[in-house]
N, C-alpha and C positions, 0 to 999 in steps of 0.2 A: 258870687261872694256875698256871705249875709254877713256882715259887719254888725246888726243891731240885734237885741231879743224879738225874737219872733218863735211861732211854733211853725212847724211845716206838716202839711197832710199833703194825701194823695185825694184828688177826683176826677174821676174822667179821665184818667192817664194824663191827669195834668200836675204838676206841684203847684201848692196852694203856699205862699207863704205867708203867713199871717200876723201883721203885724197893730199895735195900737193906732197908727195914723190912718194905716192904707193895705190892703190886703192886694196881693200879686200872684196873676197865674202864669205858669210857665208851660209847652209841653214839653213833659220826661223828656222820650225823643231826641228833643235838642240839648240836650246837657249833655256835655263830654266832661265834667269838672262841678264838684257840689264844694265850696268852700265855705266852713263852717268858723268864722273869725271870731263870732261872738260866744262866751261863755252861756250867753241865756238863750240857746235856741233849744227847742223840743222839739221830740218827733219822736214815733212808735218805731217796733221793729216791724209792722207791717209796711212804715214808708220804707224803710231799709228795704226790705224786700223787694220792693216795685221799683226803685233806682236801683238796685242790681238786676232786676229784669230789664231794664234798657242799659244796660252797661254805662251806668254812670259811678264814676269814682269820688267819694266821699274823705274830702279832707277836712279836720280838724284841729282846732291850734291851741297851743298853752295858752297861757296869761303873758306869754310876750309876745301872740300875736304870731308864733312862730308855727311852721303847720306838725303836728306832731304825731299824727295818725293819720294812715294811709287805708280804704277799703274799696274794695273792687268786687265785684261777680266772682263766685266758685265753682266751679266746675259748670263753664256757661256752656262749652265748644259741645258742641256735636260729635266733635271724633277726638275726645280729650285725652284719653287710655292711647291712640295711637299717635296725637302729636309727644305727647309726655315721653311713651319709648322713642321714638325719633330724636328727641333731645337728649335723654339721658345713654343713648347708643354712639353717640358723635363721639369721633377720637379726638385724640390729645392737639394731631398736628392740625385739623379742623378746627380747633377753637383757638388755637395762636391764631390760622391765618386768617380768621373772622377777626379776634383781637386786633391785630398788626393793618385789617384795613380800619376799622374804627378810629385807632390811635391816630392811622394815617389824616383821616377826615375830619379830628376833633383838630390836629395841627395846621391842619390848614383854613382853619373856621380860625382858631385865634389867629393867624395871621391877617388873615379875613378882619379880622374883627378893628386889627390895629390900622390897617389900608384905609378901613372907614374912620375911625378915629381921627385920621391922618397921624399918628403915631409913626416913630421910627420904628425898628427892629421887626417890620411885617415879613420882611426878603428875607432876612436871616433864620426868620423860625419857618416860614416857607420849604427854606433850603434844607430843616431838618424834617418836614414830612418824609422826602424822599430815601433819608437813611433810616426808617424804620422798618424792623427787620420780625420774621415771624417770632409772633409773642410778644414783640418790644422786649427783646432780650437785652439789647443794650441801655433801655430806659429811657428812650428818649422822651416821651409825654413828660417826663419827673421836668429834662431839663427845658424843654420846652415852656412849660408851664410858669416855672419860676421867672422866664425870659419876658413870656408875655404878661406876668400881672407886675413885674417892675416897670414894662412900658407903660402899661393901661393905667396902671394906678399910683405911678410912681415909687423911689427909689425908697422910701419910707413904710410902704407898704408890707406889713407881714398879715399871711395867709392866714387865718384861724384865730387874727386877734378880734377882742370884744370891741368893734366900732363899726359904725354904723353901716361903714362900706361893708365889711364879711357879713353883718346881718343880712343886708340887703342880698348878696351874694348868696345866702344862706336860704333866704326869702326865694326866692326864683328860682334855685335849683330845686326845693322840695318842689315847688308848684309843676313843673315839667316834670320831675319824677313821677309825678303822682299819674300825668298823663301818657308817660311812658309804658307806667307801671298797668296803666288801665289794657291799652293794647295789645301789650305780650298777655295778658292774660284773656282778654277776650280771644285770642287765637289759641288758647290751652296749654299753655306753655307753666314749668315751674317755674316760682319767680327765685325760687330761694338758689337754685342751680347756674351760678353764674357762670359765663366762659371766662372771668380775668377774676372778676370780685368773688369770692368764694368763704367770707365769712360767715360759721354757724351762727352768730347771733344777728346776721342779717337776712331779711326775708323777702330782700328785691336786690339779690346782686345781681341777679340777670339785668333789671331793671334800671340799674347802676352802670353797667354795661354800654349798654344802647343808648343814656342820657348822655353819656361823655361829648359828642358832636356837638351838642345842643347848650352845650354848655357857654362857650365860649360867646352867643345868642345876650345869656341872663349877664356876662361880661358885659358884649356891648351897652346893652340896657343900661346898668348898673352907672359906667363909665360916663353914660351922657345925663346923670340925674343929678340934682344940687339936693345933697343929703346932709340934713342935719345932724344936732349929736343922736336925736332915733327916728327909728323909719316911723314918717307919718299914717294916716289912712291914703290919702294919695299916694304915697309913695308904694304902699302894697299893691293896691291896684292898679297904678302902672305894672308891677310886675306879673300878677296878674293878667293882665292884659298879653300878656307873652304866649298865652295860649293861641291867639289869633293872629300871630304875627308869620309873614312868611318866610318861607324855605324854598331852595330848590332841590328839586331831587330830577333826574334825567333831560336838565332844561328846562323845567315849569316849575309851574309857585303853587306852593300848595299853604295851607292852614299849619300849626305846628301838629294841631289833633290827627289830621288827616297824612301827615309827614311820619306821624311816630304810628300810625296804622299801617302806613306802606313799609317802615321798616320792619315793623313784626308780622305781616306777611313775607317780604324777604327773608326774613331768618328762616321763616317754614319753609320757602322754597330752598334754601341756601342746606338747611338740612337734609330735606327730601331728595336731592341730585348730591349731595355731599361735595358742593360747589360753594365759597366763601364769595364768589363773583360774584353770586346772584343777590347778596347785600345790594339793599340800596340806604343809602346813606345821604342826611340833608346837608345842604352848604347855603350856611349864613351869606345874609342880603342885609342892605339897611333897613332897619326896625319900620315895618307897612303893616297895615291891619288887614290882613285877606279879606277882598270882598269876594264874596258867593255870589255867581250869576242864577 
């Protein structure tokens, strides 16, 4: 996250960030996430190049601070013409019953989410994972959703308004997108080809897709922070910080970078055997920062 004016070059397969106090090397490598906060950073399309050679995704933000451009590797895969057909080949009732397990795992992550809060209504929207049906034909995530953010944030809360809670909400989802967004695409997949989200003028409904679980994660987060009337530089960087927070997926804890890589391998395999089972999906834990042994 560069928050101040700096220029950034490449050396040595290192990012150089170059500022007037203090100059910072990073290696490429290790970046799953390039967050570009400040208005005064430069850098050539030669570094652009060499961060998409290590599959790092490049995010950008207006003047609110808000991230507004997403960029990732193109055409990085190896076998990208045959994951590509593989996806665009999947029928109708395969991408419901991928849908219908997602929905099922984002509802029970906000239930999740309220358990930890110690909020009421965790059992009841629990109770609605189980009636989700292929495609979510009956809608349940709509009434879901509404149930869990009048628990989490109270009966006052509406979705989409301009205060500080939705930015913040607003804040943390883009940032996971972006990380979402990075993985289906390092594994060749279109992003714009969603199984549920499937609007033309969007160009990660896939991407949109697969954050749904994770979401309920930038919930918790959001719900345990003391938010002003606007989100501070702390307050970003907590969320932020959401990138290294753990998940479980089959019993173990993973990183969220390394959670949203296992789920878009799953989707390859889930494709490849025309199996929706072989989804793997993460289930929110109390907010921990993954250490790497």
């Amino acid at each position: 996250m560069i928050s101040n004016p700096a220029r950034l070059r490449i050396r040595n397969d290192q990012l150089v960030i170059e500022r007037q106090d203090i100059n910072i090397s990073l290696p490429a490598e290790d970046i799953a996430v390039l967050l570009l906060e400040s208005s005064e950073v430069l850098m050539s399309s030669e570094v652009l190049a060499r961060l998409a050679e290590k599959d790092v995704t490049v995010l950008a933000c207006d003047r609110r601070h808000m991230p507004c451009f997403a960029g990732s590797a193109f055409a990085g895969h190896s076998r990208l013409a045959g994951v590509q057909r593989l996806q665009i080949e999947t029928s109708l009732p395969f991408r419901k019953r991928c849908w219908q397990a997602i929905v099922k795992r984002k509802v029970e992550n906000q239930a999740k989410c309220l358990e930890i809060l110690g909020r009421s209504g965790s059992a009841k929207i629990s109770a609605m994972a189980d009636m989700v049906l292929s495609g979510d034909s009956t809608n349940i995530e709509s009434v879901a959703a509404r149930e869990h953010f009048r628990e989490a944030f109270g009966d006052d809360f509406i979705r989409g308004a301009k205060d500080s809670v939705n930015a913040a909400l607003n804040y943390g989802y883009a940032i996971l997108r972006g990380v979402v967004a990075r993985s289906l695409a390092a594994h060749g997949f279109i992003l714009s080809q969603g199984l549920h989200h499937h609007s033309e003028l969007n160009q990660f409904n896939l991407a949109d897709d697969f954050l749904e679980p994770l979401r309920p994660l930038v919930d918790l987060c959001v719900a345990g922070m003391c938010l002003g009337n606007e989100l501070t530089k702390q307050d970003r960087e907590t969320l932020v910080s959401l990138v290294q927070a753990d998940v479980v997926i089959d019993g173990c804890r993973y990183g969220v970078v390394r959670a949203a890589e296992m789920m878009a391998g799953s989707f390859l395999a889930a494709c490849r055997t025309k199996d929706p089972r072989k989804l793997k999906l993460p289930t929110i834990v109390p907010i921990t920062v993954h250490c790497y042994e």
